[in-house]
N, CA, C and O atoms as CSV, one atom per row, in Angstrom:
chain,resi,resn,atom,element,x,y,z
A,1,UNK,N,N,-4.252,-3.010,-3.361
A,1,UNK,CA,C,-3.585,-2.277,-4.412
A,1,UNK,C,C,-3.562,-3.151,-5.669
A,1,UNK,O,O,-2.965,-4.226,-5.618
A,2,UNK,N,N,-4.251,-2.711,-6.943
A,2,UNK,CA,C,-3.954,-3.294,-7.888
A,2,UNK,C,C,-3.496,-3.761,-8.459
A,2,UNK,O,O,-4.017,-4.707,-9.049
A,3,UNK,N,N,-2.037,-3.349,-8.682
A,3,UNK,CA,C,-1.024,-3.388,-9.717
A,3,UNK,C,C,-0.188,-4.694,-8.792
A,3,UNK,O,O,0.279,-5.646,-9.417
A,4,UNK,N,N,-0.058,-4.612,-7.186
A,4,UNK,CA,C,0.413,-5.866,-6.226
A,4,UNK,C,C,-0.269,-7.098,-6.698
A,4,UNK,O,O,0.509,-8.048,-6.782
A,5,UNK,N,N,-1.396,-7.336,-7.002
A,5,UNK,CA,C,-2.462,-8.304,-7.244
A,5,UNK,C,C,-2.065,-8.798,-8.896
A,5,UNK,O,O,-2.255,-9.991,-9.134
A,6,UNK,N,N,-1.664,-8.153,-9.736
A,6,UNK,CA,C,-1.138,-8.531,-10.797
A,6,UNK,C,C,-0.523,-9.501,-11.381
A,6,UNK,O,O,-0.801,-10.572,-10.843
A,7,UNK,N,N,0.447,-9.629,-12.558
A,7,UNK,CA,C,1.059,-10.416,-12.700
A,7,UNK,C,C,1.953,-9.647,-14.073
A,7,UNK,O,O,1.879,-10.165,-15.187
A,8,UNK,N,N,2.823,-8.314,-13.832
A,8,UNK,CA,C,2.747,-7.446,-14.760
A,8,UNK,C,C,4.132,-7.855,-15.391
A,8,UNK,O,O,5.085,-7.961,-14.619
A,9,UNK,N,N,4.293,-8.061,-16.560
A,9,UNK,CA,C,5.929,-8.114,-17.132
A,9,UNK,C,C,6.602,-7.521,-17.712
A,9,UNK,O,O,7.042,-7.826,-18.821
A,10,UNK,N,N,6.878,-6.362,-16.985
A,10,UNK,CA,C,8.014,-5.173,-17.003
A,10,UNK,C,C,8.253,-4.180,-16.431
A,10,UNK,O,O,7.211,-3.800,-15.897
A,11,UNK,N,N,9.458,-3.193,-16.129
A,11,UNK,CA,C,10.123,-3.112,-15.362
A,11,UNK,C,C,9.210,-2.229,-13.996
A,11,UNK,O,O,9.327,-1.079,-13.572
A,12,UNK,N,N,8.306,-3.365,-13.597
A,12,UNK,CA,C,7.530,-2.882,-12.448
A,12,UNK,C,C,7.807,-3.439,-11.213
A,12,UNK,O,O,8.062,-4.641,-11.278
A,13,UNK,N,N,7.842,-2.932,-10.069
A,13,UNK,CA,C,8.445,-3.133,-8.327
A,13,UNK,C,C,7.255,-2.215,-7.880
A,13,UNK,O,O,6.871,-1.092,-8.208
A,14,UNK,N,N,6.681,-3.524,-6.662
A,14,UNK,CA,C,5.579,-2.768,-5.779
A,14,UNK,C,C,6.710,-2.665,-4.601
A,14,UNK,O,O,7.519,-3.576,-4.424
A,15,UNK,N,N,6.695,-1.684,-3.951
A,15,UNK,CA,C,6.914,-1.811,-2.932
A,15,UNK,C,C,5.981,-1.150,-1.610
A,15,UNK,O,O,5.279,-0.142,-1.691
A,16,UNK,N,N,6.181,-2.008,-0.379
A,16,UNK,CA,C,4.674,-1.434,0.217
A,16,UNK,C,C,5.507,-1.441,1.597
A,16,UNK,O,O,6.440,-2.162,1.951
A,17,UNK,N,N,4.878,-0.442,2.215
A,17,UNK,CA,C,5.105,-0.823,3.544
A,17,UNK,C,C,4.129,-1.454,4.856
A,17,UNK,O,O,2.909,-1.616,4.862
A,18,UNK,N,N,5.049,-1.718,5.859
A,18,UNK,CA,C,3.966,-2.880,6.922
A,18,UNK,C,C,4.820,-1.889,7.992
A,18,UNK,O,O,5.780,-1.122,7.908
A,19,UNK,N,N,3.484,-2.577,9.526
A,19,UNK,CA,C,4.115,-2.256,10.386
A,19,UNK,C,C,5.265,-3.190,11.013
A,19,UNK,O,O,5.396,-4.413,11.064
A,20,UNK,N,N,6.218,-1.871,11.569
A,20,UNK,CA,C,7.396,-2.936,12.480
A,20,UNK,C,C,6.891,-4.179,13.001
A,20,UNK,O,O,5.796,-4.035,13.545
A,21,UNK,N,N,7.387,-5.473,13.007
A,21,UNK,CA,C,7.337,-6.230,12.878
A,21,UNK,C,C,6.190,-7.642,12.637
A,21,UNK,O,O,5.880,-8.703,13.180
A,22,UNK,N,N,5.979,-7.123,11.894
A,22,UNK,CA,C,4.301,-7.652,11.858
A,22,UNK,C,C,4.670,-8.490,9.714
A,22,UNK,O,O,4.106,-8.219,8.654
A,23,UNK,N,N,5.588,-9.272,9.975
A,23,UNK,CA,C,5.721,-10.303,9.127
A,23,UNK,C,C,4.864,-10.713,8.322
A,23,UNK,O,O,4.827,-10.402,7.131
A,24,UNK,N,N,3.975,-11.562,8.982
A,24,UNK,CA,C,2.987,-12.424,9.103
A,24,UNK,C,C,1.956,-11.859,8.164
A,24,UNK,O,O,1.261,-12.458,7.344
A,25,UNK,N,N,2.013,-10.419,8.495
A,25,UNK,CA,C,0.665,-9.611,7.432
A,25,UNK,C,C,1.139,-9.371,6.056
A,25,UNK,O,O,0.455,-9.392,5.032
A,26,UNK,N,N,2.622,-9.100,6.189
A,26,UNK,CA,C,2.849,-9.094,4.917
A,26,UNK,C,C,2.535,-10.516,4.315
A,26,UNK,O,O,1.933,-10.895,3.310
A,27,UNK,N,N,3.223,-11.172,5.398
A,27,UNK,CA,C,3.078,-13.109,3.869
A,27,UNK,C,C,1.818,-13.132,3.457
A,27,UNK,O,O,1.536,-13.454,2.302
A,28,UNK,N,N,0.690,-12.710,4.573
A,28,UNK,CA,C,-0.113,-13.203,3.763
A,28,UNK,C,C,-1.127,-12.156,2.787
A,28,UNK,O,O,-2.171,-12.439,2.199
A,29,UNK,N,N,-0.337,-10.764,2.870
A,29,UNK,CA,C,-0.594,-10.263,1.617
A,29,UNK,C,C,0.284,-10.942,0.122
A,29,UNK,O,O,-0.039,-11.287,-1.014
A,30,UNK,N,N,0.986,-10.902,0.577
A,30,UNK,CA,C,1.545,-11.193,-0.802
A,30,UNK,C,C,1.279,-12.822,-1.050
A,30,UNK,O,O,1.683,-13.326,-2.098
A,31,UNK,N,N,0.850,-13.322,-0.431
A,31,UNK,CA,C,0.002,-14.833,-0.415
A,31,UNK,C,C,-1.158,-14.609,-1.042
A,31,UNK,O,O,-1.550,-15.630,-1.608
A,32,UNK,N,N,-1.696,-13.907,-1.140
A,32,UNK,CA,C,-3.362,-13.561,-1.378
A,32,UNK,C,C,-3.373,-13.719,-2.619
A,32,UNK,O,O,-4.391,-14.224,-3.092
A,33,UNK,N,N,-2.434,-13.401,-3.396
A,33,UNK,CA,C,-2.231,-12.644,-4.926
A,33,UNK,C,C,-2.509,-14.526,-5.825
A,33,UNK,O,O,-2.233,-15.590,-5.270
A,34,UNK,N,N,-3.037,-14.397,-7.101
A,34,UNK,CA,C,-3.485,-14.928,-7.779
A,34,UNK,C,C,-1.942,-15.709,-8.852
A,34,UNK,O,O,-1.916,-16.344,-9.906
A,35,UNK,N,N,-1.382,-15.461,-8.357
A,35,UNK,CA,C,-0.060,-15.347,-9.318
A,35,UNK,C,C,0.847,-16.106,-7.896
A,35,UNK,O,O,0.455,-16.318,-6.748
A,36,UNK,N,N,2.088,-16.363,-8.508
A,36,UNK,CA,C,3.082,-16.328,-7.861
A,36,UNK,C,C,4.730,-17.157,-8.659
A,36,UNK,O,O,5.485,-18.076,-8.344
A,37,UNK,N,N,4.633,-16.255,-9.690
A,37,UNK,CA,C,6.168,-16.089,-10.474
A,37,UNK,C,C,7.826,-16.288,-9.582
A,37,UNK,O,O,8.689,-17.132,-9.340
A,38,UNK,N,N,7.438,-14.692,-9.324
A,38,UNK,CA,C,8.774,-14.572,-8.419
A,38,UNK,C,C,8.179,-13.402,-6.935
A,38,UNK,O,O,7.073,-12.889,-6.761
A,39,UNK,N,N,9.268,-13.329,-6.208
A,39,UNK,CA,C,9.327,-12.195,-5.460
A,39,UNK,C,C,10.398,-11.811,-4.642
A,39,UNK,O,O,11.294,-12.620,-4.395
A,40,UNK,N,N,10.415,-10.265,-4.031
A,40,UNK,CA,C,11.489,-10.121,-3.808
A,40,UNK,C,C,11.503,-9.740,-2.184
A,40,UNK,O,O,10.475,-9.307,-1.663
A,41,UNK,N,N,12.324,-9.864,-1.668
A,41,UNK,CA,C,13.217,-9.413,-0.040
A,41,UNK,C,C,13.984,-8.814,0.218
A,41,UNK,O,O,15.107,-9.253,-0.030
A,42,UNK,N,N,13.876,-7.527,0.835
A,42,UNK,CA,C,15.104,-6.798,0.672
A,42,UNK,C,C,15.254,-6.620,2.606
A,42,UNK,O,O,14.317,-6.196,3.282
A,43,UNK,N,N,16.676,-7.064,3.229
A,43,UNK,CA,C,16.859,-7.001,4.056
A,43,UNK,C,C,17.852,-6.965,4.965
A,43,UNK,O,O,18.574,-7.961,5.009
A,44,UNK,N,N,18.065,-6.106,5.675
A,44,UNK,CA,C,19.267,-6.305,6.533
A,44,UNK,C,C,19.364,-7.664,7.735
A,44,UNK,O,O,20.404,-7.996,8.304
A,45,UNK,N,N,18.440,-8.103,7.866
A,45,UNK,CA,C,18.163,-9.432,8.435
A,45,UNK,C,C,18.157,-10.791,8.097
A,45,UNK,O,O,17.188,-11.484,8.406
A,46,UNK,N,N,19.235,-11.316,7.427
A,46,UNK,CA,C,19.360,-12.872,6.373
A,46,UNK,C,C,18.399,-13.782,7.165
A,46,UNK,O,O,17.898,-14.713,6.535
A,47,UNK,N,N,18.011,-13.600,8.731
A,47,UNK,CA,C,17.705,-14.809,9.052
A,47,UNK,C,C,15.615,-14.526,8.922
A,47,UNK,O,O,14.685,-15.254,8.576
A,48,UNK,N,N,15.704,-13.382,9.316
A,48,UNK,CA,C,14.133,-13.231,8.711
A,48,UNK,C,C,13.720,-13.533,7.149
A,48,UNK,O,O,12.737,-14.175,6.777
A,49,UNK,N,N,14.648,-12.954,6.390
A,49,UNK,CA,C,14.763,-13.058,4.514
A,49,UNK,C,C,14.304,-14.449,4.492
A,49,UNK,O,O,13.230,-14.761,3.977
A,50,UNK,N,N,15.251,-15.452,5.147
A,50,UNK,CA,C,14.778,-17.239,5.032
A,50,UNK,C,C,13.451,-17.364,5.247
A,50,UNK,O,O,12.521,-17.756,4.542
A,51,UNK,N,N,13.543,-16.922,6.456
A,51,UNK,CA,C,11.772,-17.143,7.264
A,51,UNK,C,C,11.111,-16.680,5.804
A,51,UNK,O,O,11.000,-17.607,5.001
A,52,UNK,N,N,10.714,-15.531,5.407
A,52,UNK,CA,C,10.145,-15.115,4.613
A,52,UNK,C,C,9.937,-16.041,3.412
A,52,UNK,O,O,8.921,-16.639,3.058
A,53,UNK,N,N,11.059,-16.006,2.923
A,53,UNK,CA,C,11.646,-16.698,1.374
A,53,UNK,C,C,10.700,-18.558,1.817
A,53,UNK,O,O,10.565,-19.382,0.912
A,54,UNK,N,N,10.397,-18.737,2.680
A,54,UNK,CA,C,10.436,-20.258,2.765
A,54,UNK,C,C,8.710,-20.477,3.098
A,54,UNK,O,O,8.059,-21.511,2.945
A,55,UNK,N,N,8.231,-19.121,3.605
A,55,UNK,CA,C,6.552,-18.896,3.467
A,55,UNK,C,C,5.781,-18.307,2.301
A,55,UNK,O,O,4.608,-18.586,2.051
A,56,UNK,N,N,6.651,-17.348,1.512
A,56,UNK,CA,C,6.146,-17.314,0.086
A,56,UNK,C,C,5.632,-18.276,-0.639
A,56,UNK,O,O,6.111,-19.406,-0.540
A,57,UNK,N,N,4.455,-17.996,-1.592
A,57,UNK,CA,C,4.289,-19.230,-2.571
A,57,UNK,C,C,4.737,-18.448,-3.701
A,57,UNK,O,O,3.921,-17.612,-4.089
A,58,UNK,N,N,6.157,-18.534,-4.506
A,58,UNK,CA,C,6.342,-18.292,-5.187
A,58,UNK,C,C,7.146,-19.494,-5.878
A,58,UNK,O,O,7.219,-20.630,-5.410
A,59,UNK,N,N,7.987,-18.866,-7.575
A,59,UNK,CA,C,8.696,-20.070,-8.029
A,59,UNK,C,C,10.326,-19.900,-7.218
A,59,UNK,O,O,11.135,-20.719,-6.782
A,60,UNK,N,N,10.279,-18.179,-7.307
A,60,UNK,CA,C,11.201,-17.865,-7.458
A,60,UNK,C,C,11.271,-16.735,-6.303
A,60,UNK,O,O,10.366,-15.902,-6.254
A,61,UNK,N,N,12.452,-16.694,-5.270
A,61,UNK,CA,C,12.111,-15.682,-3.939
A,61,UNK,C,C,13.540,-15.151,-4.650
A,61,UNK,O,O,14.281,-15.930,-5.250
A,62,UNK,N,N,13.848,-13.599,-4.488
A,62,UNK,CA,C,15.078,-12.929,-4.640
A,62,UNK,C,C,15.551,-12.530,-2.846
A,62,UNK,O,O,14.680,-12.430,-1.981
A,63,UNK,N,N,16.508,-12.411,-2.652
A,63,UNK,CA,C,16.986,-11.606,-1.402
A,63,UNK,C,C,17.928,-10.696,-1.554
A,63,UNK,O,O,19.100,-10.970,-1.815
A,64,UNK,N,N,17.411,-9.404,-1.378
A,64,UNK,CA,C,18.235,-8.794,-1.351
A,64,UNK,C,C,19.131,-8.004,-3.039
A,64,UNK,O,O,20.166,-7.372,-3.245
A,65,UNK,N,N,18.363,-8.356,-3.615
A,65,UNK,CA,C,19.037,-8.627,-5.469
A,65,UNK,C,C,17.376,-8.701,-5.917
A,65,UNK,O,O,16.489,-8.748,-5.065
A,66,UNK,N,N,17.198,-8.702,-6.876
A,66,UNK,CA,C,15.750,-9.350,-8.219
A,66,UNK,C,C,16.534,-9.425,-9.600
A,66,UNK,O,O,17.527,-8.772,-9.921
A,67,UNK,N,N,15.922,-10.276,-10.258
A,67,UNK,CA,C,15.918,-10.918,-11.237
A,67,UNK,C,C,17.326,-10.900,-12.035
A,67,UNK,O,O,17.611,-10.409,-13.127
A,68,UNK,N,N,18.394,-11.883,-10.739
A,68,UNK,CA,C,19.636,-11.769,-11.004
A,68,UNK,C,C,19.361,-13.451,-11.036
A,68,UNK,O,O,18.673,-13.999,-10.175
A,69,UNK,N,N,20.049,-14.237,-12.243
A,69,UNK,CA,C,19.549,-15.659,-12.017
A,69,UNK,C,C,20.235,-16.295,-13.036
A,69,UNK,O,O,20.247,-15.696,-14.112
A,70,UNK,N,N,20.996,-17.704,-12.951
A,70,UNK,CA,C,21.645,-18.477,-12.939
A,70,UNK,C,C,20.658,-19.107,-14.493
A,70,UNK,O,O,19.528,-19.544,-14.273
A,71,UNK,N,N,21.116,-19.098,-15.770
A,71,UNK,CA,C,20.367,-19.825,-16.726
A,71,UNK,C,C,20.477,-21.165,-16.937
A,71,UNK,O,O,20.196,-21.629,-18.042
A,72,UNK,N,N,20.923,-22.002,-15.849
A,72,UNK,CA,C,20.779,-23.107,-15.638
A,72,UNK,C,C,19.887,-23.529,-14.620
A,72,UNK,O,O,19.558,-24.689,-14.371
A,73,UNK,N,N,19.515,-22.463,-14.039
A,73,UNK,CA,C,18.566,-22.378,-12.330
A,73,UNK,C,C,17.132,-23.281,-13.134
A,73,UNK,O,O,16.949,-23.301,-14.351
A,74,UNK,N,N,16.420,-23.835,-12.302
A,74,UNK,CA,C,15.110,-24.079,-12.673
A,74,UNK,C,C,14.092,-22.866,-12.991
A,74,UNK,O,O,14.402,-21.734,-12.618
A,75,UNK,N,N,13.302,-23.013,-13.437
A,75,UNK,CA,C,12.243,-21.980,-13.522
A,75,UNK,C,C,10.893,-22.121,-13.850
A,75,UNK,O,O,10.418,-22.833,-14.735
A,76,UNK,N,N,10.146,-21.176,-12.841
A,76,UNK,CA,C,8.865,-21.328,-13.260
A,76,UNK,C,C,7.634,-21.071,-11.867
A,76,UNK,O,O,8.333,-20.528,-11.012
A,77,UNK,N,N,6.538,-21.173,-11.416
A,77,UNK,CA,C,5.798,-20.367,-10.876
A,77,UNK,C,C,4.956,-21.319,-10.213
A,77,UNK,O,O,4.861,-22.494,-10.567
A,78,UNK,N,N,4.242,-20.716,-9.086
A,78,UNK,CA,C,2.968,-21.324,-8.909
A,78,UNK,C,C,1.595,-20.820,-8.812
A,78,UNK,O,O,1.521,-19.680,-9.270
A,79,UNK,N,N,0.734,-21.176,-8.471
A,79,UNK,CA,C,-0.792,-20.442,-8.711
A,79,UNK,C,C,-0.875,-20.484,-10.016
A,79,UNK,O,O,-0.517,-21.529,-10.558
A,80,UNK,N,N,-1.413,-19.256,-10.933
A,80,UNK,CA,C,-1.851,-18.974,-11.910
A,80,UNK,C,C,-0.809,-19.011,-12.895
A,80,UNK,O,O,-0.907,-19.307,-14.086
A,81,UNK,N,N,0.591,-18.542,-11.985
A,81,UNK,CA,C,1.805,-18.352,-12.824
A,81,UNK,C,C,2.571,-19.654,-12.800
A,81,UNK,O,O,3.797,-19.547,-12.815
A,82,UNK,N,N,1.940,-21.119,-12.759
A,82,UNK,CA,C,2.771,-22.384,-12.330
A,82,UNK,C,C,2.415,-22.961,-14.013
A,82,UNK,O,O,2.432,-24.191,-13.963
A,83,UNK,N,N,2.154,-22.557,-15.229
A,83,UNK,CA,C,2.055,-23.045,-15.942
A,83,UNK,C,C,3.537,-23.604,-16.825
A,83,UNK,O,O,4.076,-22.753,-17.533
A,84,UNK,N,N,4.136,-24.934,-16.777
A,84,UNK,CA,C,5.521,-25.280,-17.328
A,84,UNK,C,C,6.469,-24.722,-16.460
A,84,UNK,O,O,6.888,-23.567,-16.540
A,85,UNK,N,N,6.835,-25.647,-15.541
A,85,UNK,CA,C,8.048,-25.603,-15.067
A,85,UNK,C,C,9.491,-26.255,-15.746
A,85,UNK,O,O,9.290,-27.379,-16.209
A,86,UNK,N,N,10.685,-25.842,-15.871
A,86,UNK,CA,C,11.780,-26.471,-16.566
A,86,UNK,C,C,13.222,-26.039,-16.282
A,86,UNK,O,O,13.667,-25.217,-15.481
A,87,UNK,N,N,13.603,-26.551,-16.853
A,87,UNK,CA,C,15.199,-26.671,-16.282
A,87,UNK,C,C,15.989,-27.386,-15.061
A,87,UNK,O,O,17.190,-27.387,-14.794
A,88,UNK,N,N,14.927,-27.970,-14.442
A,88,UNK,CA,C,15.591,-28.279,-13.434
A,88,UNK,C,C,15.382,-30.221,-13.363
A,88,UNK,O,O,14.269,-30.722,-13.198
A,89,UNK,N,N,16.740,-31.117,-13.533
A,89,UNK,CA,C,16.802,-31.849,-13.107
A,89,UNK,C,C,16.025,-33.045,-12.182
A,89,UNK,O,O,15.565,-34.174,-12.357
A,90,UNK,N,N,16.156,-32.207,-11.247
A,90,UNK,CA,C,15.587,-32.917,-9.685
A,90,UNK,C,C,14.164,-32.185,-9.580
A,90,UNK,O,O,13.446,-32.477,-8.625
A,91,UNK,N,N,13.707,-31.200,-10.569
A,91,UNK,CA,C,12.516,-30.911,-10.265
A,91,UNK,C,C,11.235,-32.104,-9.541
A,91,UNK,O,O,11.012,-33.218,-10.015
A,92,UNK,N,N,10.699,-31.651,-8.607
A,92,UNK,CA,C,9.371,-32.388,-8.492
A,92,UNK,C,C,8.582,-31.978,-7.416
A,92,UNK,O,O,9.016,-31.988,-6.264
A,93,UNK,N,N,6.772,-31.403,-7.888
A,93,UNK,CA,C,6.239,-30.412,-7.511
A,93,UNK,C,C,6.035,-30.941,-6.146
A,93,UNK,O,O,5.998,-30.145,-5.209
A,94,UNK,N,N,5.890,-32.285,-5.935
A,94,UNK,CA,C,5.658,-32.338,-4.503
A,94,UNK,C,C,6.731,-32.646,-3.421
A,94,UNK,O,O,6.750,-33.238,-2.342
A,95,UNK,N,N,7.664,-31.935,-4.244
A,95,UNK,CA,C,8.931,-32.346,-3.102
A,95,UNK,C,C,9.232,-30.401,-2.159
A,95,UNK,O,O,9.455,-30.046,-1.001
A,96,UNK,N,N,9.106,-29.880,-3.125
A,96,UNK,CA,C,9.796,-28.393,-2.842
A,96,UNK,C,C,8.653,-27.137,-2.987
A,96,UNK,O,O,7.843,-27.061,-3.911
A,97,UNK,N,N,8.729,-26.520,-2.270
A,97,UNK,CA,C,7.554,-25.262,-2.127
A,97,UNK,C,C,8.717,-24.183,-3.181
A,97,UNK,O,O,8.075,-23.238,-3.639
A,98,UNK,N,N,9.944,-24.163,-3.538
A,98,UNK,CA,C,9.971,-22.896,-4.368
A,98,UNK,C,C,11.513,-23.663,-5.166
A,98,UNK,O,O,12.329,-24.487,-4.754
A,99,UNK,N,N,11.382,-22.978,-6.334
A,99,UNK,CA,C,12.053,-23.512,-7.347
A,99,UNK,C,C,13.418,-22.954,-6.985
A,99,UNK,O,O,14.359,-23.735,-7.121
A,100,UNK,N,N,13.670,-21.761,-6.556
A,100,UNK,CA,C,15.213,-21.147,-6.264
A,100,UNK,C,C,14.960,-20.203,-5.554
A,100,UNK,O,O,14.079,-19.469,-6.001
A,101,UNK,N,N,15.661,-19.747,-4.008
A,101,UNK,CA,C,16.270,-18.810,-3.542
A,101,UNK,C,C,17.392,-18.332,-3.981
A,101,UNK,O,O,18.440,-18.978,-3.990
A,102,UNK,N,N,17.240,-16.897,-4.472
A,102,UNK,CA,C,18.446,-16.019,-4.910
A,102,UNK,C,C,19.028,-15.312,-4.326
A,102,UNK,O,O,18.556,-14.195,-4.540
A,103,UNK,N,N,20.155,-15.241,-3.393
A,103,UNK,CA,C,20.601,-14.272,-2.639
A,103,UNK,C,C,21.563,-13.345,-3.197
A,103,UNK,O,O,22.161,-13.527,-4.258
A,104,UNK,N,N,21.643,-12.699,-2.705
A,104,UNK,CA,C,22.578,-11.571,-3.435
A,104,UNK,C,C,23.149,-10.642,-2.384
A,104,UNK,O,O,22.752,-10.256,-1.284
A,105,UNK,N,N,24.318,-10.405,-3.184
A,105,UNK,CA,C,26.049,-9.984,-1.742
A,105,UNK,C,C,26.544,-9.278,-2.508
A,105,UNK,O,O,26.554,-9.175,-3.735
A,106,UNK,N,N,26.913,-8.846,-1.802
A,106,UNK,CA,C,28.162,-8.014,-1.958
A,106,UNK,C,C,29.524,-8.564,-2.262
A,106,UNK,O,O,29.391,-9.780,-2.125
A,107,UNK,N,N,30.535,-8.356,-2.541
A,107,UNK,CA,C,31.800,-9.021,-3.160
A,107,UNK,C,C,32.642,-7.484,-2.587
A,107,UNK,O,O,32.173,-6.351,-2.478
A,108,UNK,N,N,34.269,-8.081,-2.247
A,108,UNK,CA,C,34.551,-6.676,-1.594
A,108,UNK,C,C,35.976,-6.742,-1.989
A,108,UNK,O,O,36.739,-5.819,-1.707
């Protein structure tokens, strides 16, 4: 799918479906992609979301939430989309595979 393979900036969401439990095909679709900015997880399962969030090559994994983010958070991408990373302190590319996990809750 085209528009998945992208790297589009605005208010665009692929969403795709996989078979029951077959993970693995998704990572490495969304691994394939030429880019890797951000991405998102939406799940009733926190402990798969990790699994997921921690095999992405992205800068930036959302769970559950997208592009809800802390303007002190680090930022920035890898692959095609890894050009200037900043904000972050302790940054250093060969220490960490993703710049921020974002989770997102509920409050009650």
């Amino acid at each position: 799918m085209y528009i998945a393979q992208e790297e589009s900036f605005g208010p665009v969401m692929v969403i795709s479906k996989f078979k029951n439990g077959d993970v693995d095909g998704v990572l490495q679709r969304a691994n394939t992609t030429e880019y890797g900015l951000a991405s998102g997880v939406f799940t009733k399962d926190i402990s798969k979301a990790l699994y997921i969030s921690e095999k992405l090559e992205a800068g930036t994994v959302f769970i559950n939430t997208y592009n809800k983010t802390d303007v002190a958070a680090p930022f920035g991408g890898f692959k095609q989309s890894g050009f200037g990373k900043d904000l972050g302190k302790l940054f250093s590319p060969s220490l960490i595979s993703h710049l921020i996990v974002q989770i997102g809750y509920k409050t009650y």
